[in-house]
C-alpha positions as CSV (number, residue, x, y, z in Angstrom):
1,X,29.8,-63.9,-18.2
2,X,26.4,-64.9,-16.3
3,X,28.3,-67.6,-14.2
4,X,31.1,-64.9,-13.5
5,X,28.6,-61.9,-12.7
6,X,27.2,-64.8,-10.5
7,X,29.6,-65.5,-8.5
8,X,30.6,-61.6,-8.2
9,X,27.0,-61.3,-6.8
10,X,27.3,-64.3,-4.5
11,X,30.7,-63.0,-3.3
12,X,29.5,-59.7,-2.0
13,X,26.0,-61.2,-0.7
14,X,28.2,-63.4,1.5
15,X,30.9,-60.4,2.3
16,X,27.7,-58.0,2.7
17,X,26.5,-61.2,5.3
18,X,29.6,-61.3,6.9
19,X,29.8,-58.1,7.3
20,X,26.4,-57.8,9.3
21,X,27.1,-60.6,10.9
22,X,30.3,-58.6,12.5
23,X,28.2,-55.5,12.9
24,X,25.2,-57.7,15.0
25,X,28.2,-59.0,17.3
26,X,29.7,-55.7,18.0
27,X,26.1,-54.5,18.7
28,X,25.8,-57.8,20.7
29,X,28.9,-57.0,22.5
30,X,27.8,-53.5,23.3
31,X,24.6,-54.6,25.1
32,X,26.0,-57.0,27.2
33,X,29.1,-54.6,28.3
34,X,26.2,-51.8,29.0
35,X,23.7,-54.3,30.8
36,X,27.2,-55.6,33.0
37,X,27.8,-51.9,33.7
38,X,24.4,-51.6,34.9
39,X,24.0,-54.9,37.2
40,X,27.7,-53.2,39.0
41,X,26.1,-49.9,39.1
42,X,23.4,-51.7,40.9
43,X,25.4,-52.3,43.3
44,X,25.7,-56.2,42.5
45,X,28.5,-58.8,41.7
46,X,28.0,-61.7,39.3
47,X,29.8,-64.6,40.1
48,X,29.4,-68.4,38.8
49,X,25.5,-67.8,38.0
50,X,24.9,-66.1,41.6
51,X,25.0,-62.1,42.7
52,X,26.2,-61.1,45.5
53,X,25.6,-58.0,47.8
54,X,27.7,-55.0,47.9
55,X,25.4,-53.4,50.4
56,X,23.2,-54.5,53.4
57,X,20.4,-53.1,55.3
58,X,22.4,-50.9,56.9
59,X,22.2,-48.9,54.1
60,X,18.8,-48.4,53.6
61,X,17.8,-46.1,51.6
62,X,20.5,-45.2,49.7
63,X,20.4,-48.1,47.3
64,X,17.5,-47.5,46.6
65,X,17.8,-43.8,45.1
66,X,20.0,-42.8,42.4
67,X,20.3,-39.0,40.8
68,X,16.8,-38.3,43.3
69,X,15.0,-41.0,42.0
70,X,13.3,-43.6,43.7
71,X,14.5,-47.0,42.2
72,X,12.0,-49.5,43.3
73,X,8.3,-50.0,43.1
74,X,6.4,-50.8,46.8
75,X,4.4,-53.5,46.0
76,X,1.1,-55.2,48.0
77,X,-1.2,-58.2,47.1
78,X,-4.2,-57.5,45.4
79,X,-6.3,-58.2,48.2
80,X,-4.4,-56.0,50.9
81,X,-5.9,-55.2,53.7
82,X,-5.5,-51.9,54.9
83,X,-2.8,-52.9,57.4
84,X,-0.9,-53.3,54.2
85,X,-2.0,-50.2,52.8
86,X,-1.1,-48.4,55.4
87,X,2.7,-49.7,55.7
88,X,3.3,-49.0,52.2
89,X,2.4,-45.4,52.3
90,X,4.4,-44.8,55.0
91,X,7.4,-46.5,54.1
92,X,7.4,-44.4,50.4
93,X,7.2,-41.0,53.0
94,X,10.3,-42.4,54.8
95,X,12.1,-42.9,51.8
96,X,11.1,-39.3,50.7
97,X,12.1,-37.8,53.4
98,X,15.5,-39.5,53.6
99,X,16.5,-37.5,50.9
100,X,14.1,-34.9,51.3
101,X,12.1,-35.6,47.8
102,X,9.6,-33.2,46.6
103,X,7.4,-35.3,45.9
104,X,3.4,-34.7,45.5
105,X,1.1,-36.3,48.0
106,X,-0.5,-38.6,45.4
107,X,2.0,-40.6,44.7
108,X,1.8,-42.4,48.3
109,X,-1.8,-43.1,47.1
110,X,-1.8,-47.3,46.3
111,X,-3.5,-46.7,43.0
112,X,-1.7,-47.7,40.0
113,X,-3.7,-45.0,38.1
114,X,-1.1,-42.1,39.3
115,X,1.8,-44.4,38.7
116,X,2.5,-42.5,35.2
117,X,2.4,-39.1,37.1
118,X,4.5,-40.3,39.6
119,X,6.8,-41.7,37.3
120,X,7.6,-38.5,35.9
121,X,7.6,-36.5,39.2
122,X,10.5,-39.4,40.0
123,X,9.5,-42.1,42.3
124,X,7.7,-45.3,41.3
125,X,4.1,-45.9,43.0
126,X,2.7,-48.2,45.1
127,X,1.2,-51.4,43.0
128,X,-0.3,-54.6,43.4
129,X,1.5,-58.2,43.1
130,X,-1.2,-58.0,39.9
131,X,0.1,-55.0,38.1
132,X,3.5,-55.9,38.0
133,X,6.0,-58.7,37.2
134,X,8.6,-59.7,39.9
135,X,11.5,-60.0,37.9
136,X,11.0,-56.2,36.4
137,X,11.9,-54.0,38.8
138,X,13.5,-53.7,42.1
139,X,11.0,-54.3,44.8
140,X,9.7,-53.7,48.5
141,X,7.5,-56.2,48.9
142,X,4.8,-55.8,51.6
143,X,2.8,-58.3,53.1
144,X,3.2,-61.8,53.9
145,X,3.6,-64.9,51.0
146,X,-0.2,-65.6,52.2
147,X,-1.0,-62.0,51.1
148,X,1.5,-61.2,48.5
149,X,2.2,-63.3,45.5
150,X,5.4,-61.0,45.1
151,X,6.7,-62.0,48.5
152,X,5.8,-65.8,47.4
153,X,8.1,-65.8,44.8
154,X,10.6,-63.8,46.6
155,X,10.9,-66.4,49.2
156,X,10.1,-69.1,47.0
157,X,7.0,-70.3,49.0
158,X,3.6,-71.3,47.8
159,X,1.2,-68.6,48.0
160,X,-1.7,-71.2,49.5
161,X,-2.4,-71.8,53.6
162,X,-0.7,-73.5,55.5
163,X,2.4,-73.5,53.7
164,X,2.6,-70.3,52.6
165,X,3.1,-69.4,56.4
166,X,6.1,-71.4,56.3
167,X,8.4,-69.5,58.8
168,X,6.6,-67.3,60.1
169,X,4.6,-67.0,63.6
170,X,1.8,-65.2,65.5
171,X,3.3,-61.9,66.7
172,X,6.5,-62.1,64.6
173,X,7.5,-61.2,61.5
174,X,11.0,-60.6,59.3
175,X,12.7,-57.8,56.8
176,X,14.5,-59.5,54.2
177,X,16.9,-58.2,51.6
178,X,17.4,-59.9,48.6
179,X,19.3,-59.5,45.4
180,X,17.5,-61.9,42.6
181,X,16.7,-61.5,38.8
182,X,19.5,-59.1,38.3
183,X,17.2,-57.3,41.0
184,X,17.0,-55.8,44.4
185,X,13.7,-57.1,46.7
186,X,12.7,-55.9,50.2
187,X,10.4,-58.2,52.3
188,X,8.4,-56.5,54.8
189,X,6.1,-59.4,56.5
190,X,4.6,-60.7,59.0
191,X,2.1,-63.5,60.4
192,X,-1.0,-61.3,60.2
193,X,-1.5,-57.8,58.9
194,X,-1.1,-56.5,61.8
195,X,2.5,-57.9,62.2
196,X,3.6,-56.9,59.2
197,X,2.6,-53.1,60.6
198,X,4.8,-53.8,63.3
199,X,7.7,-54.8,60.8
200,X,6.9,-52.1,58.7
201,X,7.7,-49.9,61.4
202,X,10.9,-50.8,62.2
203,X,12.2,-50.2,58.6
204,X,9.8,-47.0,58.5
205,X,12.1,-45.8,61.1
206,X,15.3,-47.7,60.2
207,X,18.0,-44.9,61.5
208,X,16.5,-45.6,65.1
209,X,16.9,-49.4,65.2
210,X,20.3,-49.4,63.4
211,X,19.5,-52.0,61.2
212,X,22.2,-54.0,59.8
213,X,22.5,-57.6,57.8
214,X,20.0,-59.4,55.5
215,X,17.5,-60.8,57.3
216,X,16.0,-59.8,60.7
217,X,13.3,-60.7,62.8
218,X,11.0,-58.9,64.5
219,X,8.0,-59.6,67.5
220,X,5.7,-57.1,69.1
221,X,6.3,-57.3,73.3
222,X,3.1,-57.4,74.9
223,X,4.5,-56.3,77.9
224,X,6.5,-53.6,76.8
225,X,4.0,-52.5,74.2
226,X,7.3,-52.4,72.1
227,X,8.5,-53.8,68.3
228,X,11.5,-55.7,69.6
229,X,14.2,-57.1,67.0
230,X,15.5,-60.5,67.9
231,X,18.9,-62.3,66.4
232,X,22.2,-63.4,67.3
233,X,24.5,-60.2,68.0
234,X,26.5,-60.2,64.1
235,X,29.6,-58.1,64.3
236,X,29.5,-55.3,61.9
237,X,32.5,-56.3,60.7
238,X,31.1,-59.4,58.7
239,X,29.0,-57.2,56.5
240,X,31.6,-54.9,56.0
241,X,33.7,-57.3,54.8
242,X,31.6,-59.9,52.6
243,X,30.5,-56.6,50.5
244,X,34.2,-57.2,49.2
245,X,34.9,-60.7,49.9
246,X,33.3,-63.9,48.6
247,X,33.4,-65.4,52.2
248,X,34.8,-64.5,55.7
249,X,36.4,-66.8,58.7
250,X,34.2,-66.1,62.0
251,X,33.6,-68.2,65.2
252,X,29.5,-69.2,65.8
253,X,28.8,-69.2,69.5
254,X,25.4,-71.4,69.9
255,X,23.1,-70.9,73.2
256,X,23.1,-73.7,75.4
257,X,22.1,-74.6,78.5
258,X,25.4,-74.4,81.3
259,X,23.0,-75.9,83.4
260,X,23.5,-79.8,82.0
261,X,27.4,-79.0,82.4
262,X,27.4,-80.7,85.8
263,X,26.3,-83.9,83.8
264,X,29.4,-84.1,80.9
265,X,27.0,-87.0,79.5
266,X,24.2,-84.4,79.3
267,X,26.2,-81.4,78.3
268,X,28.0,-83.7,75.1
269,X,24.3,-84.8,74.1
270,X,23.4,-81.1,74.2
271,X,26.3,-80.0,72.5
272,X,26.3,-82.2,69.2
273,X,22.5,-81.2,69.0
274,X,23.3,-77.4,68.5
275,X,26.1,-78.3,66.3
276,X,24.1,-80.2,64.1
277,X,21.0,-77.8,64.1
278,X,23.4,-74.9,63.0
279,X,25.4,-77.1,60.7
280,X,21.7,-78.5,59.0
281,X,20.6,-75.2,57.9
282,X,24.0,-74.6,55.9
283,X,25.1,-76.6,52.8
284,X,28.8,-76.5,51.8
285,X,28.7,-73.4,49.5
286,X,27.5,-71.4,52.5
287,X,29.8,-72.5,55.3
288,X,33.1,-74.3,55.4
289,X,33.6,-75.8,58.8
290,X,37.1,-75.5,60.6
291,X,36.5,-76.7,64.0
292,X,33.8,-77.5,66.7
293,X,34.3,-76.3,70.6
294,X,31.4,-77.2,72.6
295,X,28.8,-74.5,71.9
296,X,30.8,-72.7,69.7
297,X,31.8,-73.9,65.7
298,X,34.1,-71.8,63.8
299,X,34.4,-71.9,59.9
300,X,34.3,-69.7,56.5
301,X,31.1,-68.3,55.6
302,X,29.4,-66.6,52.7
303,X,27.0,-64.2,52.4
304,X,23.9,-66.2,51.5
305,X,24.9,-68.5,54.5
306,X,25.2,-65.4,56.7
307,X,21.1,-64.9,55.2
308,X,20.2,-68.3,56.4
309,X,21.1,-68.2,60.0
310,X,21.3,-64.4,60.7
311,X,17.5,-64.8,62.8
312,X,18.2,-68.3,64.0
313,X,17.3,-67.5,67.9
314,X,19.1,-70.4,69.2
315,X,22.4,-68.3,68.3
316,X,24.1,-66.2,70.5
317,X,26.7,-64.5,68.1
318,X,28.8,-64.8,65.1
319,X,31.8,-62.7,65.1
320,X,34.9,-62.3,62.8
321,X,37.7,-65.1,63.4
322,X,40.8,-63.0,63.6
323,X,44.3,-64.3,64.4
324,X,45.9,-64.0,68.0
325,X,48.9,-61.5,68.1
326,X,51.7,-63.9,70.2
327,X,55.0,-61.9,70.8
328,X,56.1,-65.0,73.2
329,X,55.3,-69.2,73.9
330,X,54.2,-68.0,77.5
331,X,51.7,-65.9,75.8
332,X,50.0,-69.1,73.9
333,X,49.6,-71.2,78.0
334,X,47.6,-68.4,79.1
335,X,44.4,-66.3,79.8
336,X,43.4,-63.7,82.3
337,X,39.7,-64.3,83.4
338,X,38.0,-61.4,85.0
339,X,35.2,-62.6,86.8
340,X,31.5,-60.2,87.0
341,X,30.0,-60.8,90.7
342,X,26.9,-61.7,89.5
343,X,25.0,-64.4,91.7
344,X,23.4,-67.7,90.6
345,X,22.3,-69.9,93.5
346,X,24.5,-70.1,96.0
347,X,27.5,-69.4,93.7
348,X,28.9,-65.6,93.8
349,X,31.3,-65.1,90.5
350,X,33.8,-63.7,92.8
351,X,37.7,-64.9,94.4
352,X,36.5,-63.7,97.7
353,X,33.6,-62.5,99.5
354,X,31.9,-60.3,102.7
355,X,34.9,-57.9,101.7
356,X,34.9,-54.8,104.3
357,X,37.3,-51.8,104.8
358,X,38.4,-53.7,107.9
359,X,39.0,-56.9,106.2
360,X,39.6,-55.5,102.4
361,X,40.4,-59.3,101.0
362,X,37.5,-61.0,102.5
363,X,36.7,-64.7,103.0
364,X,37.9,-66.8,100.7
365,X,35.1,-68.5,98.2
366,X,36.6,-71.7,98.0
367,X,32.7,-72.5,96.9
368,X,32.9,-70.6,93.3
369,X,36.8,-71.9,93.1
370,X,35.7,-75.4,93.1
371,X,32.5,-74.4,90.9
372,X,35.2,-72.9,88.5
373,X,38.1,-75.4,88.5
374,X,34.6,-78.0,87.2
375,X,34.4,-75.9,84.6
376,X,37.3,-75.9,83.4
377,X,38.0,-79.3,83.2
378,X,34.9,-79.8,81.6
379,X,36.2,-77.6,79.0
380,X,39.6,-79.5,78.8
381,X,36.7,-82.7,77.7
382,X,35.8,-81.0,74.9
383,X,39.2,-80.0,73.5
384,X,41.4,-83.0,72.7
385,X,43.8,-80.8,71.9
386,X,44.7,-80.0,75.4
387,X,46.1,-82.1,78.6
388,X,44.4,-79.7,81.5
389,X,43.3,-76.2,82.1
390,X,44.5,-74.9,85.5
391,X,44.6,-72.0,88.2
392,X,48.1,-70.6,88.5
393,X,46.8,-67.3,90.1
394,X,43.7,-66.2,92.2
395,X,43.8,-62.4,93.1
396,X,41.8,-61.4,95.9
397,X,40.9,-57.9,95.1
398,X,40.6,-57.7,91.4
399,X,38.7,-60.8,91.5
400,X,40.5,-62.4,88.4
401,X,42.1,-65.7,87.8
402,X,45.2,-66.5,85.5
403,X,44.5,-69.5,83.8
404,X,47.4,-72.0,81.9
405,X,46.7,-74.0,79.3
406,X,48.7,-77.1,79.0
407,X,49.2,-78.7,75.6
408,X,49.5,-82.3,74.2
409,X,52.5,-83.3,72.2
410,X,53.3,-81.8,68.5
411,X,51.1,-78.6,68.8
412,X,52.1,-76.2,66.7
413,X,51.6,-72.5,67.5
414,X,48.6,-72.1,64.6
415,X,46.6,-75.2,66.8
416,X,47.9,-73.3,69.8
417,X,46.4,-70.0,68.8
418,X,43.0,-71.4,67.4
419,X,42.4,-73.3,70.8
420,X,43.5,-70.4,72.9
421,X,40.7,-68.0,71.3
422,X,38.3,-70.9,71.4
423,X,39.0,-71.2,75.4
424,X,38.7,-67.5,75.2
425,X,35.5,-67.1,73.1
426,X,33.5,-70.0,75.8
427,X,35.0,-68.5,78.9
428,X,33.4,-64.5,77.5
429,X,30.0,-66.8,77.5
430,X,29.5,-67.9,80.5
431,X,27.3,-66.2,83.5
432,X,30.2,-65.6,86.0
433,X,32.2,-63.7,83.2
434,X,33.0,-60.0,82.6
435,X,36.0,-60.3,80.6
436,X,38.9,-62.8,79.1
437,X,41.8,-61.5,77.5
438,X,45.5,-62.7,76.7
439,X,48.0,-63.0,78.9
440,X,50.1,-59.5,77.4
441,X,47.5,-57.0,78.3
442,X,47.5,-57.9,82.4
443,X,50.4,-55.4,82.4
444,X,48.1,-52.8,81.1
445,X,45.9,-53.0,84.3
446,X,42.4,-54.8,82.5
C-alpha cells in the first residue's frame, strides 16, 4: 500500500508539473505575442535579427505620440551646456504644439525632478544621458557623442576626443533616425553646441524644411546667415516604398567633374574613383549592384543602405529605377535631347544662335554640335553595350536634338531598355541639358 500510495503521489506531482509546465508556456506564449504586437504597433518590422522602418522623418512627430502621449524621453549629457538646454526645451514645445498638448510649462524644464509630474500630465521630460538607460525608452538624443553618452551609443562611437567627433565638422551637424533595441532614437548633433542649435532648429521647425529620409545634414551659411540642409536630391518615392519593401531598384547618379571628359584617360580614372567611394561605404546586405554607367551605378538597395549614403555630398541623386514603357523597336534607338541655353565658355547649349525676328533660325552653332557629338561618343566609351550614339536630327528653333542609339549584336530588349535610361539618366546631368525624354512623347510637343 505505501509503494502504491507512492507512486499515486509521484503520479500527480509529475501530472501537477506537467501541467505547470503547460500553463508557464501558454503564459510564455502570451508575452511574446503581446510584446510582437507591441514592437508592430511601434511602427517596426522584425526580420532575420534586424528592424526595419515603417516610417521616416517625414513623419515627424506623429510617431512619436500615441492616444496624446508623448512617447519618447529628450535626452542631454550630463554636462550640457546651455546650447543643449536650450534645443531640448524647444523641441518638446514643437512637439506639443503639433498636436496641440496641454501641457504645463514645467515639464519643458531639464530637471528630472518634475519627470513624475510630467509623467502623469502625459509627456516624458527632458533627462540626462545619467538618469536614463538607452535601451529603455524611445529617445531624442541631443547633443553630439562628445557631449552625450546617449548619442555615443546611438551611433556607436566612443564618447572620448578625437574620436568621438568621428563624422562630424565645424559648422555642420546631422539628424538621424534610428530604430535600435526594439526602440525608436532621434539624433540631434552637431560639431559644437552651437551647431547642434542650428540642427535643432531645423527639426524644431520640421514642416518648413520638409524633412524626409533617415539621416540629413545640416551647415550654418555664413553668408546667408541661414541653416542650410545638404544631400543628394532622394526621390520621395524610395521611402515610400522601403516602409513596405525589404529593398528597392534605383539608379545613383555620382557628381563628377565633366570637365576631365575632354581627357577619356582622365574622365575613366575619375569615374572608377566615384564608383568605388560609393560602392565602399555599402556592404552586400545594403546594396546589390546591377550595373555601372560612368557617374551613375544602378542597383537594389535597402533601407539601412539608403541611411549610410543619404548625406554623402559627393552624390547628386538616387532615384527609383523604374522600367521603360516601349510600344515599338524604334522606340528602344532613340532619345529626344532638349537642350537649356545656358553658357559655359565659349559654348552656348543651343542648335543655333544670334536668332532675330528677321533671321528666326539663326547661325548655325556648329561649335556646341561638335562640343556635343564629343560627348556622345565619350558616352558610347563607357557603354560596351553599344556600337555609336548619333545625331539623326537638329531642329533649329526648338533647340533639341534626336539622338539614335545603335546596338551591338544579341541585345535583347531588357539590355536595350536598361542602357536607354542609363543614356537618359547622364544626358539629364549634364550643364547644357533641360530635358531628355523617349522618343514617343516628341509627338506630344515636349
Amino acid at each position: 500500500m505505501v509503494l502504491k500510495r507512492s507512486r499515486y503521489i509521484t503520479f500527480r506531482f509529475l501530472r501537477r508539473r506537467n501541467l505547470l509546465n503547460i500553463e508557464s508556456n501558454l503564459k510564455g506564449l502570451l508575452i511574446v505575442l503581446l510584446v510582437l504586437g507591441a514592437v508592430l504597433a511601434a511602427g517596426i518590422v522584425i526580420s532575420q535579427g534586424e528592424t526595419r522602418r515603417l516610417y521616416d522623418l517625414s513623419d515627424f512627430p506623429e510617431f512619436l505620440i500615441e492616444d496624446n502621449k508623448i512617447l519618447a524621453t529628450i535626452v542631454v549629457g550630463e554636462q550640457a551646456k546651455s546650447e543643449d538646454v536650450i534645443s531640448a526645451s524647444a523641441l518638446s514645445q514643437a512637439i506639443r504644439r503639433a498636436k496641440s498638448l496641454n501641457l504645463p510649462e514645467e515639464c519643458f524644464i531639464p530637471d528630472t525632478l518634475y519627470r513624475p509630474f510630467c509623467q502623469q500630465g502625459i509627456p516624458k521630460a527632458i533627462t540626462t544621458d545619467k538618469n536614463i538607460f538607452y535601451t529603455e525608452d524611445n529617445i531624442i538624443a541631443i547633443g553630439g557623442p562628445c557631449a552625450n553618452s546617449v548619442t555615443a551609443q546611438i551611433l556607436d562611437l566612443p564618447t572620448t576626443w578625437p574620436e568621438c567627433a568621428t563624422g562630424f565638422q565645424n559648422g555642420t551637424g546631422r539628424i538621424a533616425l534610428y530604430n535600435k533595441w526594439n526602440h525608436t532614437q532621434i539624433v540631434v548633433a552637431g560639431y559644437s553646441a552651437g551647431d547642434t542649435r542650428n540642427v535643432a532648429e531645423i527639426l524644431k521647425d520640421y514642416s518648413k524644411y520638409n524633412l524626409t529620409g533617415y539621416d540629413i545634414g545640416v551647415s550654418f551659411n555664413s553668408i546667408t546667415n541661414k541653416n542650410e540642409i545638404y544631400a543628394p536630391y532622394i526621390e520621395p518615392e524610395i521611402y515610400e516604398k522601403l516602409k513596405t519593401s525589404e529593398s528597392i531598384e534605383v539608379s545613383i547618379v555620382m557628381s563628377s567633374d565633366e570637365s576631365l571628359t575632354k581627357n577619356l584617360d582622365l574622365w575613366k580614372t575619375h569615374v572608377e574613383q566615384l564608383q568605388n567611394r560609393t560602392l565602399s561605404k555599402l556592404t552586400e546586405e545594403d546594396f546589390t549592384l546591377k550595373q555601372k554607367y560612368g557617374p551613375v551605378i544602378t542597383g537594389r538597395i535597402t533601407q539601412s543602405g539608403l541611411q549610410k549614403i543619404s548625406r554623402d555630398s559627393s552624390l547628386k541623386e538616387i532615384r527609383v529605377l523604374k522600367p521603360i514603357q516601349i510600344y515599338s523597336e524604334a522606340g528602344l534607338n532613340s532619345l529626344i535631347v532638349r537642350f537649356n541655353n545656358l553658357q559655359s565658355g565659349n559654348l552656348i547649349a543651343a542648335t543655333r544662335i544670334n536668332r532675330t525676328k528677321q533671321n528666326i533660325n539663326g547661325e548655325s552653332n556648329d561649335y556646341f554640335r561638335a562640343y556635343f557629338e564629343n560627348e556622345l561618343t565619350d558616352i558610347t566609351k563607357e557603354l560596351p553595350q553599344i556600337d555609336s550614339i548619333s545625331i539623326v536630327d537638329w531642329y533649329s528653333i526648338t533647340d533639341i536634338s534626336h539622338i539614335k542609339i545603335t546596338y551591338k549584336a544579341n541585345q535583347n530588349d531588357q539590355t536595350k531598355s536598361d542602357i536607354l535610361n542609363t543614356i537618359k539618366t547622364i544626358l539629364e546631368n549634364k550643364w547644357y541639358v533641360k530635358s531628355v525624354n523617349y522618343n514617343e512623347i516628341l509627338s506630344a510637343g515636349i
